[in-house]
C-alpha positions in Angstrom: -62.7 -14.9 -15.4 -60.1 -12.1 -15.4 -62.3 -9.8 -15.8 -63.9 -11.0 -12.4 -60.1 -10.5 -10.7 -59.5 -14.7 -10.7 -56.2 -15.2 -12.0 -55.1 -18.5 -13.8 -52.8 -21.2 -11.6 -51.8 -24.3 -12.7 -53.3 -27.7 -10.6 -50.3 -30.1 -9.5 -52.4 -32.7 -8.0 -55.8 -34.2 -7.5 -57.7 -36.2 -4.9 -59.8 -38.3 -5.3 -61.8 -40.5 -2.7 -60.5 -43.8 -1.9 -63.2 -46.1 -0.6 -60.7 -49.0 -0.3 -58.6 -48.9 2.4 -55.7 -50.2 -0.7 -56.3 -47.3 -2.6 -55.8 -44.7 0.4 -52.3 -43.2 0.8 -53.1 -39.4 1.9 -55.0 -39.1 5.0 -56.5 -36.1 6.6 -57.9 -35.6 10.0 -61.9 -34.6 9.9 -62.4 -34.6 13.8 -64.2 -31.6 13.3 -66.3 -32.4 10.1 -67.7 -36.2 10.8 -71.0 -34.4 11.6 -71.0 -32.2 9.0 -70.3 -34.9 6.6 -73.3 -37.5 8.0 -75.4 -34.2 7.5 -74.8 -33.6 4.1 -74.9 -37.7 3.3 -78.4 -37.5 5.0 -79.9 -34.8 2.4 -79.8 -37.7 -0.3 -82.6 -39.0 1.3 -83.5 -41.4 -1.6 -80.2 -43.2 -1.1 -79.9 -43.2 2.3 -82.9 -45.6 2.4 -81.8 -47.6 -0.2 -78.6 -47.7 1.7 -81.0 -48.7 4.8 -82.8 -51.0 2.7 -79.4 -53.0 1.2 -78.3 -53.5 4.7 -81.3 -55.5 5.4 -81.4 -57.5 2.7 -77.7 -58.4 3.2 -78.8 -58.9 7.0 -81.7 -61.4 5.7 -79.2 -63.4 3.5 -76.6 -63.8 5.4 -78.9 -65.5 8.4 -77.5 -63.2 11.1 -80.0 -62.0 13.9 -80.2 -58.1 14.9 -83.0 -57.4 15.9 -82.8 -53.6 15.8 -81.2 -53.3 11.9 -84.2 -56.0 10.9 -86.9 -53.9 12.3 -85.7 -50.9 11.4 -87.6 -48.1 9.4 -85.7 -47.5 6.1 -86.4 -44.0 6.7 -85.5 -43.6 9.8 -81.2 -43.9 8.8 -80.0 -41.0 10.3 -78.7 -42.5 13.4 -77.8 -46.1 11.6 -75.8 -44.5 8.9 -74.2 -42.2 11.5 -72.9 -44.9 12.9 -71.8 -46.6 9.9 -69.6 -43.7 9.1 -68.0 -43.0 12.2 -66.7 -46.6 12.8 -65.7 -46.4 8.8 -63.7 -43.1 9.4 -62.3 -44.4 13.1 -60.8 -47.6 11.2 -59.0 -44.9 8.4 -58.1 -43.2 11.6 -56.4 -45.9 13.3 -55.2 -47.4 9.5 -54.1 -43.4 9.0 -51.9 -43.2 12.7 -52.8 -39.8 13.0 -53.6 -39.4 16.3 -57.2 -38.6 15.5 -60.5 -40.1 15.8 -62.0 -40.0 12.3 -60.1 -39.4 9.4 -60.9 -39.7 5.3 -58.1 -41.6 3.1 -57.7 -40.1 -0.8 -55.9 -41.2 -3.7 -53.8 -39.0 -5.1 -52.8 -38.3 -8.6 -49.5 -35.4 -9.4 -49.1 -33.9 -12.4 -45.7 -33.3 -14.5 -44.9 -30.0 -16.1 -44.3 -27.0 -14.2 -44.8 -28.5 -11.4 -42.1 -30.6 -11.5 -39.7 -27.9 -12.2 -40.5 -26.3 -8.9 -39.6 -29.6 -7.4 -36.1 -29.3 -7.9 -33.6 -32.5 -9.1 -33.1 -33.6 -5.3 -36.9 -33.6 -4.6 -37.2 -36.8 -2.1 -41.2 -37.1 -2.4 -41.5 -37.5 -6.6 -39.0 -38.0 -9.6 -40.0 -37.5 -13.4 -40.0 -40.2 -15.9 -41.3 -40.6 -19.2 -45.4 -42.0 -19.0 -46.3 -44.0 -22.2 -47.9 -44.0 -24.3 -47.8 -39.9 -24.5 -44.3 -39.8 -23.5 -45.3 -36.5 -21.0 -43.4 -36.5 -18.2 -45.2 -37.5 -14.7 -44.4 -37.4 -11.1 -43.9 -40.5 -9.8 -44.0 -40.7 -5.8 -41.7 -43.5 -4.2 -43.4 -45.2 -1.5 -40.7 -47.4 -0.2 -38.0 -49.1 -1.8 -39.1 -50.8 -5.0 -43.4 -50.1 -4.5 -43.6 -47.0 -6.5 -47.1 -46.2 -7.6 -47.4 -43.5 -10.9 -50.1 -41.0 -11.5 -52.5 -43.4 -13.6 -53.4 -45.0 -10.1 -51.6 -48.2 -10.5 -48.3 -49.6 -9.8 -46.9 -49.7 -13.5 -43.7 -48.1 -12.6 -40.8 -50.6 -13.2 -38.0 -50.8 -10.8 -35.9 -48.3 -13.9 -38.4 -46.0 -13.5 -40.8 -46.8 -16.8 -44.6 -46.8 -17.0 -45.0 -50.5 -17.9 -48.5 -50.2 -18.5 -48.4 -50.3 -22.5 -45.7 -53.8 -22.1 -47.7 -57.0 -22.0 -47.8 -59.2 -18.7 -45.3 -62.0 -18.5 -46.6 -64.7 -20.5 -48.9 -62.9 -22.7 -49.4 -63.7 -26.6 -48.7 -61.7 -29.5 
């Protein structure tokens, strides 16, 4: 890759898609790629009427009457799942506050090493404390007060800062 004039650069984060709206805690406005977005969902044709297809089933189980989602041609989901995603992206909008219509809520995950160092000792966003079981050091962003979440996904951060993830649960055996 050199060769080809790409220098290496280290990665200090990742994220990832958050489908729940518990798992969301970056946000980013995509006013100006929700149609772009339905386009590209609506080339995987196979699963868009599958997609089309679940919704009616769940519609015929749950003894609701709409007329329009009943009758509806499973492959004829462009303008069904358009709507789906919009309201979907509206909610992570309003959820979001950021002033937008449609926005898309991530998960994500930093990384310790050099990163880190760049941070600085005073950094307000992350701190670094030892991860078990590897013992490497991670970034650990504070969300407020004692709710800390650690790059593993989870809250397993302990109010002294330790990954608690390798202790056993309060009551546990052995």
């Amino acid at each position: 890759m050199l060769a080809e004039g790409l220098e290496p650069h280290y990665v200090s984060e990742q994220w990832y898609f958050a489908k729940a709206a518990r798992d969301q805690k970056q946000f980013v406005d995509i006013d100006g790629y929700i149609d772009k977005k339905i386009d590209a969902l609506c080339q995987h044709d196979a699963q868009m009427v599958l997609t089309i297809a679940d919704m009616q089933q769940q519609l015929r189980a749950s003894g609701l009457d709409i007329p329009w989602l009943a009758q509806l041609d499973p492959h004829d989901y462009r303008e069904p799942i358009a709507m789906r995603m919009k309201a979907t992206a509206q909610a992570v909008a309003k959820h979001a506050g950021l002033g937008c219509q449609y926005a898309e809520g991530f998960r994500r995950t930093r990384y310790g090493g050099i990163g880190v160092a760049r941070q600085g000792p005073d950094d307000r966003e992350g701190r670094v404390v030892p991860h078990q079981p590897d013992g490497e050091p991670q970034v650990v962003v504070m969300l407020s007060g004692s709710e800390a979440s650690s790059p593993c996904g989870d809250a397993c951060v302990d109010p002294h800062g330790r990954c608690n993830r390798t202790r056993p649960f309060a009551g546990a055996s052995g």
